[in-house]
C-alpha positions, -999 to +999 in steps of 0.1 A: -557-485+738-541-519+731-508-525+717-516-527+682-533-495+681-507-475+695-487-488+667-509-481+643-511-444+656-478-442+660-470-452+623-500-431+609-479-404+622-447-411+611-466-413+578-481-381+575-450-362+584-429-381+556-458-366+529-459-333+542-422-333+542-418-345+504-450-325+497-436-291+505-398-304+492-417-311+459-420-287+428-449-293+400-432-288+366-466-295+344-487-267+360-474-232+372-503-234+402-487-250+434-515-248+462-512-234+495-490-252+523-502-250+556-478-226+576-472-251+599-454-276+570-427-245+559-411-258+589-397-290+573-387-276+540-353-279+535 
């Protein structure tokens, strides 16, 4: 892989864990339904 696609990877991830993280920190107030989280994300609930 070249050094710009490591990067990219790298920031894909960093990404994905910031959503899950405000994702499972967030509560809907419109609709009573909050889907499932994966058990995996419970981990970075605070």
């Amino acid at each position: 892989m070249s050094k710009a696609s490591s990067k990219l990877v790298k920031t894909l991830a960093v990404m994905a864990v910031s959503v899950t993280t405000a994702n499972v920190n967030s509560v809907c107030w419109l609709w009573g339904y909050q889907p499932k989280m994966p058990e995996g994300a419970t981990k970075l609930k605070k």
